[in-house]
Phi, psi and omega in degrees: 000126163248162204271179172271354176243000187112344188246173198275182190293307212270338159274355164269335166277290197329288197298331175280313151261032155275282182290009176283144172232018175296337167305274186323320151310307163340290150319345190260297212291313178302288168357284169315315191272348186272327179284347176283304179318282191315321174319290212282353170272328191284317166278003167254347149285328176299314169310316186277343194279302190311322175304303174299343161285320181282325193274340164312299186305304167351273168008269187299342147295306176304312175323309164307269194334312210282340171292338176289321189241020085342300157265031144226022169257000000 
């Protein structure tokens, strides 16, 4: 298939996307979206750690408590 100026088709979809930056946004917004991922794992892990430590402690005051009030009836 040829064009009204001479060049073939398929150098002409070359040549549009070579000068399209739709890719390439394209590629920044994944970009963007892998690092908001890696962030949110990372703070739902820091989070879950931190969590599992305060109810440990909890845990382990009651736990305290409830041997306190026990040996002492």
């Amino acid at each position: 298939m040829r064009l009204r100026n001479g060049i073939n088709s398929i150098d002409a979809n070359q040549r549009r996307l070579i000068i399209s930056e739709a890719g390439a946004t394209g590629i920044e917004y994944a970009f963007i979206a892998c690092f908001i991922a890696i962030a949110i794992s990372i703070g739902v892990g820091l989070a879950g750690n931190g969590l599992n430590k305060m109810f440990y402690i909890i845990g382990d005051k009651m736990m305290n408590a409830s041997n306190t009030a026990q040996s002492s009836n």
